[in-house]
C-alpha positions in Angstrom: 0.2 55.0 40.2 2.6 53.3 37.5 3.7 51.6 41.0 0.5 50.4 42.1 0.3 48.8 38.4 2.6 46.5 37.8 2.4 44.3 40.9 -1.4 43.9 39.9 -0.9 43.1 36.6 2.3 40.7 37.8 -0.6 39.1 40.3 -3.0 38.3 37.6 -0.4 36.8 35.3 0.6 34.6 38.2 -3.2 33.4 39.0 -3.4 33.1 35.1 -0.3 30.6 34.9 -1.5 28.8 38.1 -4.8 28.5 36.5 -3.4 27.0 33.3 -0.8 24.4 34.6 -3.8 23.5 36.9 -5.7 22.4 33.8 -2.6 21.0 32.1 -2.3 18.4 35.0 -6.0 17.2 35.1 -6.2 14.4 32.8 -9.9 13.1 31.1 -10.8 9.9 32.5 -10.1 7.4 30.4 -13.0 5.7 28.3 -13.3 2.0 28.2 -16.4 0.2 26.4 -17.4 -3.2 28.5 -19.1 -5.8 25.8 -21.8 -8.3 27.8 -24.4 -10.4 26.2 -27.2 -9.5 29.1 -30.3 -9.1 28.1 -33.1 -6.7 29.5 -35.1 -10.0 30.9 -31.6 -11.4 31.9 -29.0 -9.6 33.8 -28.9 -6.0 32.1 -30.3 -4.3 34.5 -27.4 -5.6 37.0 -24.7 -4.5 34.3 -26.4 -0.9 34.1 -25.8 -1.0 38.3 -22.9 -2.4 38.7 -21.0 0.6 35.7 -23.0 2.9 37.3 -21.3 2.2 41.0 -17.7 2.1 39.3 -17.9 5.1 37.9 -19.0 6.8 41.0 -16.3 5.3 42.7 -13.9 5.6 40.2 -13.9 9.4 38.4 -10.5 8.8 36.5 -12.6 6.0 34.3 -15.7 5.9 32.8 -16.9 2.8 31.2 -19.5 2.1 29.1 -21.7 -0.8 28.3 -22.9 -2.7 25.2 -25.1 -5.2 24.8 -24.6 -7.5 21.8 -26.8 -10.0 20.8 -27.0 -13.5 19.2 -24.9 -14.5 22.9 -21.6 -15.3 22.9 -21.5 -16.1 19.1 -22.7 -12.7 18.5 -20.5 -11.1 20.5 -17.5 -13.2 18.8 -18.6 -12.2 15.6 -19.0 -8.1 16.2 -15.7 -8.2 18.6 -13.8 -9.8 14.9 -15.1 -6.9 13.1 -14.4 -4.9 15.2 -10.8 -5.6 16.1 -9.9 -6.0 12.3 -10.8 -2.0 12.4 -8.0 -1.7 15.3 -11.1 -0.9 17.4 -11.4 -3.4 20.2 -13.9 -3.0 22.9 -12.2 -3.2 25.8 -13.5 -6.3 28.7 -15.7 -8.6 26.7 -17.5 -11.7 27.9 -16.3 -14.7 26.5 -18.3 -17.2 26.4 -16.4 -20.6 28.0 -17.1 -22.8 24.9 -14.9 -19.9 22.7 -11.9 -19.0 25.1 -9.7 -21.3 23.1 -10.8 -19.7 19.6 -10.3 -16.4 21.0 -6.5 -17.3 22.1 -5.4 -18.8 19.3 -6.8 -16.4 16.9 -7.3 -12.6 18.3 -4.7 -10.2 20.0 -5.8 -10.1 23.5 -3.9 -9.1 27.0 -3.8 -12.2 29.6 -5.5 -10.6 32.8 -2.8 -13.1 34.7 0.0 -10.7 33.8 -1.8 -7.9 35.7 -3.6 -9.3 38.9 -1.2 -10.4 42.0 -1.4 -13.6 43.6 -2.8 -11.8 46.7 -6.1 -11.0 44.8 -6.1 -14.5 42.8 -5.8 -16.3 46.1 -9.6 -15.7 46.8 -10.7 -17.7 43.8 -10.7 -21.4 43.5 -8.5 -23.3 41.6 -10.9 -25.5 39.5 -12.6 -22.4 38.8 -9.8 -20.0 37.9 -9.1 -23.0 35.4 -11.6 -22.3 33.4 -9.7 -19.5 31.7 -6.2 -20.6 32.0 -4.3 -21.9 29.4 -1.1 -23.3 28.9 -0.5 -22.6 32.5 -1.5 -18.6 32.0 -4.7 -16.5 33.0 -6.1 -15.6 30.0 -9.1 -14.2 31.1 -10.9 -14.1 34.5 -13.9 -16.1 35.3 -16.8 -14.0 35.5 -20.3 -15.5 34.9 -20.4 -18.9 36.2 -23.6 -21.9 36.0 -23.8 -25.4 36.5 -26.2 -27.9 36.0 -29.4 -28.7 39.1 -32.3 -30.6 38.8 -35.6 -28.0 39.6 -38.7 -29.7 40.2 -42.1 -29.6 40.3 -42.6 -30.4 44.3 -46.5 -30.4 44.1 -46.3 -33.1 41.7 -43.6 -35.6 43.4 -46.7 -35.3 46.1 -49.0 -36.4 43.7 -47.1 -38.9 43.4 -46.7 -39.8 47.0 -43.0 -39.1 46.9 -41.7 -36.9 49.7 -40.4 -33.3 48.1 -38.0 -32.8 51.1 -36.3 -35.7 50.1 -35.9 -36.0 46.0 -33.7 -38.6 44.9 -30.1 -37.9 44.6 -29.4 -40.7 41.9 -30.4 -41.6 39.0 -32.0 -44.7 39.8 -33.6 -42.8 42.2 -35.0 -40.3 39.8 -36.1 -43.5 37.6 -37.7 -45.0 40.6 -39.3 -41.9 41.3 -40.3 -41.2 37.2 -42.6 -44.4 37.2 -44.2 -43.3 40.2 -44.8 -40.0 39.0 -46.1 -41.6 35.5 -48.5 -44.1 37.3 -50.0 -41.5 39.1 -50.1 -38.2 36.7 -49.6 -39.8 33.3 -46.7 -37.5 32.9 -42.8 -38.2 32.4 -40.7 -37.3 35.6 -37.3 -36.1 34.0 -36.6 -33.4 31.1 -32.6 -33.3 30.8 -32.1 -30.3 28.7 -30.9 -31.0 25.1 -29.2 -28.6 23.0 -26.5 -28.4 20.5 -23.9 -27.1 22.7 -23.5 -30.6 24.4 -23.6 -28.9 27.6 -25.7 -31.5 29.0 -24.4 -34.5 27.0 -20.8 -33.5 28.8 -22.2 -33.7 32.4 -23.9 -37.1 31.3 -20.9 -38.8 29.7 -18.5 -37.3 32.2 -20.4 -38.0 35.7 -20.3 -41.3 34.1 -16.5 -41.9 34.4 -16.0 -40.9 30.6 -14.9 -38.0 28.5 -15.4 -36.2 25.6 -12.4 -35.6 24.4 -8.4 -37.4 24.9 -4.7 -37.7 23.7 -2.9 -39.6 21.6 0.3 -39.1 21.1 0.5 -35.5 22.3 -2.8 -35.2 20.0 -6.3 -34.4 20.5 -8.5 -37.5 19.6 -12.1 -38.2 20.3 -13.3 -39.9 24.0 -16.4 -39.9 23.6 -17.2 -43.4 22.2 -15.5 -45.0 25.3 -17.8 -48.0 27.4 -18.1 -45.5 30.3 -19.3 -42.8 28.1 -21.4 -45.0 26.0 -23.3 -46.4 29.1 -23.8 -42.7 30.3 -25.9 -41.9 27.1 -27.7 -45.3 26.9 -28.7 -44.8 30.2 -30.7 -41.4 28.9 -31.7 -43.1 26.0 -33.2 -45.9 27.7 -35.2 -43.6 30.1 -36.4 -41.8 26.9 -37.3 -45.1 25.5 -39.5 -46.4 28.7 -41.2 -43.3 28.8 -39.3 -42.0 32.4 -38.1 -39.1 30.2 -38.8 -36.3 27.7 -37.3 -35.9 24.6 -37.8 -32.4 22.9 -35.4 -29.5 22.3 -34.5 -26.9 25.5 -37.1 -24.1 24.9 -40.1 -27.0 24.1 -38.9 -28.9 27.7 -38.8 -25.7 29.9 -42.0 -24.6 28.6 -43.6 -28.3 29.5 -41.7 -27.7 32.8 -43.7 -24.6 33.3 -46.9 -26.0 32.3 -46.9 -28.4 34.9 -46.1 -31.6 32.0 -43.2 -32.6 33.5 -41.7 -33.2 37.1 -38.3 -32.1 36.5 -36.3 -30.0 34.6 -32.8 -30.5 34.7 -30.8 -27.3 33.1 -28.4 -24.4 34.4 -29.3 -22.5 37.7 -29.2 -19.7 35.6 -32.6 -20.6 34.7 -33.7 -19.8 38.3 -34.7 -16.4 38.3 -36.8 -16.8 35.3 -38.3 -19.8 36.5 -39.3 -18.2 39.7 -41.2 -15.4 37.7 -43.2 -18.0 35.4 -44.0 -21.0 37.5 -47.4 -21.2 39.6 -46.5 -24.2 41.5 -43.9 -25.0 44.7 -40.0 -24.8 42.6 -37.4 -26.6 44.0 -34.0 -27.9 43.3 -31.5 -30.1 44.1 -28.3 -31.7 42.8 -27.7 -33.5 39.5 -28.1 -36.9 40.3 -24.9 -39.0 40.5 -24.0 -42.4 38.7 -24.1 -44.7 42.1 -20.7 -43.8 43.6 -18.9 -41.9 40.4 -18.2 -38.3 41.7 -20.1 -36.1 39.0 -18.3 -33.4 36.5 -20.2 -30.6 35.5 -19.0 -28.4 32.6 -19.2 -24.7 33.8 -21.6 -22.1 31.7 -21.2 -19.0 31.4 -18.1 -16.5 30.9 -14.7 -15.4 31.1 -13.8 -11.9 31.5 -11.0 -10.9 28.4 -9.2 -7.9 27.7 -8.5 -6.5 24.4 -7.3 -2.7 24.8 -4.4 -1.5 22.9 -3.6 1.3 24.7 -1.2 0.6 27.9 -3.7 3.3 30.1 -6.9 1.7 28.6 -5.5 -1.8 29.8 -5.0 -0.4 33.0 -8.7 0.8 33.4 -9.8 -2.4 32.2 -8.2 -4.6 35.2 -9.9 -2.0 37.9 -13.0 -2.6 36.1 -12.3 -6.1 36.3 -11.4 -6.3 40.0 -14.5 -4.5 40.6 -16.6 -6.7 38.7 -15.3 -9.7 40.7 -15.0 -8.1 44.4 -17.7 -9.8 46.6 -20.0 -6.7 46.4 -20.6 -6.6 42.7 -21.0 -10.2 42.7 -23.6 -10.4 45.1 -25.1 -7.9 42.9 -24.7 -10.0 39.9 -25.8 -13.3 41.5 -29.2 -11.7 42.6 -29.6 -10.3 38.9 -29.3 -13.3 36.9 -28.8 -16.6 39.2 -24.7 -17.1 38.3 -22.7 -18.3 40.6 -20.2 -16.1 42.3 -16.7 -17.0 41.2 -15.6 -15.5 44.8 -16.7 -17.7 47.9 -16.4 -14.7 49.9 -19.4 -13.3 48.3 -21.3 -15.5 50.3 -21.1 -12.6 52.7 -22.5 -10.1 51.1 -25.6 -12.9 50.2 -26.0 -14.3 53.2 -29.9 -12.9 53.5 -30.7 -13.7 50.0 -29.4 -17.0 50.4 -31.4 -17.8 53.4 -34.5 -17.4 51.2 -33.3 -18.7 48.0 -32.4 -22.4 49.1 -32.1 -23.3 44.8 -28.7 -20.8 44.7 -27.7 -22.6 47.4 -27.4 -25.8 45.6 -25.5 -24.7 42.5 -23.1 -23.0 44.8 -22.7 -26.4 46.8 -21.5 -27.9 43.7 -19.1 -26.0 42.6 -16.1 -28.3 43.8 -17.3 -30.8 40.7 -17.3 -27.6 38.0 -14.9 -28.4 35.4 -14.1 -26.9 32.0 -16.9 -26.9 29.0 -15.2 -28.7 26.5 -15.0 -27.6 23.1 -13.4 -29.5 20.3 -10.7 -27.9 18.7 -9.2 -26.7 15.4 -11.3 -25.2 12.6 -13.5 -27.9 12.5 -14.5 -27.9 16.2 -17.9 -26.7 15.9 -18.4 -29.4 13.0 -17.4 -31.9 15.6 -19.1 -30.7 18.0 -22.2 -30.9 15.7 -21.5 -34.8 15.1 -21.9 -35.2 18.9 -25.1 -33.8 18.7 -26.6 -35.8 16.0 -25.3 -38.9 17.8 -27.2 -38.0 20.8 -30.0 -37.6 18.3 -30.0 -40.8 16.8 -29.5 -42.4 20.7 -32.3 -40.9 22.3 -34.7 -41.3 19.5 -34.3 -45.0 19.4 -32.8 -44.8 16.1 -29.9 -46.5 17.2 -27.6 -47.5 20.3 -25.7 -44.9 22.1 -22.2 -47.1 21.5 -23.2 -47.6 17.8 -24.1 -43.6 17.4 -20.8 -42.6 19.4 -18.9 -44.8 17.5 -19.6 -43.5 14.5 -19.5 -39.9 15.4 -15.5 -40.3 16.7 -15.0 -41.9 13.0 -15.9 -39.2 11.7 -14.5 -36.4 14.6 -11.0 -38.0 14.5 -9.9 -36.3 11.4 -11.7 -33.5 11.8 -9.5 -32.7 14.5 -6.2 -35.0 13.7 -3.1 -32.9 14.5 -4.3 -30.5 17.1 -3.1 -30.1 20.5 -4.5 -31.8 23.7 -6.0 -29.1 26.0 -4.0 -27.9 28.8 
């Protein structure tokens, strides 16, 4: 008997080591939180799908997603808070307008130093751009808008204007806004306006000027130049003959909608929502041009960042990453929202939704001209970028000239920003 034993009880102390080294070598999945700024009427729901799918796909990492609101400044803000507690989230959307802030003043982990060329090769350069600096990836470009012009093709009709052919300049548009007024009593062109001097970029820039330059090795203000000048008198003056509406973003979509104005010209991220509100025949085409001048339109939207401390969370974070920007997920996200994918060879996976959504189409056509959202730099930057502002103000209510109100803006930009480095 004492024979029979002692191989048995040898057996289960073998299963029972087996068993425990079996446990030893299976590792949790590691936990990484994913920071967006996606609301439930705008893109949350495609967030929700696309974690869902990588965790499926990927059981050795499980991310989570938070939504923080107040947009990218809100995110900015919590992300601060929470690094100072040596908590960082983990891939956060940053906002285009606050890559710089973020590099020069938070710990973060430049996606370039873990994503080959082989994968990078698929994105364009102008695009990938948009979150390098100094020469290094930084962050990858994620969320992506430019600017279109919708309009109201029911009311170019009215007009007696043919919608299958909108004008493609602004002097056409003009031509086209008199007509529109003559026969509707209504302006023809909303160009949005909004602190952010999104808009007032495209219009200075597409106009052969800039917003910001160097001098000796220094950023200095650009925007007061002739070219730039002439590219916000030119808005002014349509404001001024009544061609154009002047009131703040959420007022001119909402006339838009109503029927009040023929165009609307604002992000293509705007097109989902505009599809769901409108009740008459939406279209969309390019922003106009300045004759000949090719046009250059700042980029909206995000940069994916990382800011894990841990080696294995960092890891997790650029699959997450590569996921988020494979053509599958962003054919997901371009249907959820209206961004542009950063990958052309999404176009693939949207072929069908393209064919019925000519508007995408458009923005995605552009996106050769995208360049960098410029933000002014230093700790005064958002001051700066505030004087802008009020000098677009002052042009476009008739106050005073666009050169005059420009001019006296860079007066008082220049030291704002005196001694800080030219972007790169």
């Amino acid at each position: 008997m004492r024979y029979l034993v002692v191989p048995a009880l040898l057996l289960g102390l073998l299963v029972a080591q087996t068993g425990t080294s079996s446990v030893a070598q299976t590792k949790p999945p590691v936990a990484i939180e994913y920071w967006h700024v996606n609301t439930e009427s705008f893109g949350g729901p495609a967030v929700r799908e696309l974690v869902a799918a990588f965790n499926k796909a990927h059981p050795d990492i499980v991310v989570s997603e938070h939504f923080q609101p107040n947009t990218y400044t809100g995110l900015l803000e919590n992300l601060q808070a929470r690094i100072a507690a040596k908590n960082p989230p983990d891939v956060a959307q940053i906002g285009y307008l606050y890559v710089d802030y973020v590099v020069k003043n938070l710990p973060y982990s430049p996606v370039g130093d873990s994503l080959d060329a082989r994968f990078l090769r698929d994105f364009p350069s102008n695009l990938l751009d948009l979150a390098r600096r100094d020469g290094k990836l930084v962050g990858m470009p994620y969320a992506l808008s430019n600017i279109v012009t919708f309009y109201n093709a029911d009311m170019l009709k009215a007009a007696g204007l043919d919608p299958n052919a909108p004008p493609s300049t602004w002097d056409g548009w003009r031509d086209a806004a008199r007509k529109i007024k003559e026969k509707t009593g209504k302006p023809g062109i909303y160009v949005q306006v909004l602190d952010d001097n999104w808009s007032t970029q495209a219009m200075i820039e597409s106009h052969g000027g800039r917003l910001l330059g160097c001098s000796a090795g220094h950023a200095a203000p650009a925007f007061d130049s002739p070219a730039a000048a002439a590219g916000i008198q030119y808005w002014s003056d349509m404001v001024h003959d009544g061609d154009a509406l002047n009131v703040l973003w959420n007022q001119g979509q909402q006339a838009f909608v109503a029927g009040q104005v023929a165009t609307f010209i604002t992000t293509i991220a705007k097109r989902d929502t505009l599809q769901a509100s409108v009740k008459f025949d939406l279209r969309a085409t390019t922003f106009p041009t300045f004759g000949k001048t090719r046009p250059r339109l700042p980029a909206g939207g995000n940069a994916l960042m990382v800011f894990s401390q841990a080696p294995e969370k960092r890891a997790a974070a650029i699959e997450f990453i590569k996921y988020l920007e494979s053509p599958e997920a962003l054919a997901i996200w371009t249907k959820g929202t209206g961004y542009i994918p950063t990958n052309p060879r999404a176009r693939e996976a949207l072929a069908d939704f393209l064919q019925k959504n000519a508007m995408e189409r458009v923005a995605m056509d552009q996106t050769p001209l995208v360049v960098p959202w410029t933000s002014f730099p230093g700790k005064d930057g958002l001051a700066a970028e505030q004087e802008l502002f009020g000098a677009l103000q002052r042009s476009l209510s008739g106050e005073t000239s666009a050169a005059t109100a420009l001019g006296a803006a860079a007066q008082r930009v220049a030291p704002a920003i005196a001694g800080e480095p030219c972007h790169s």
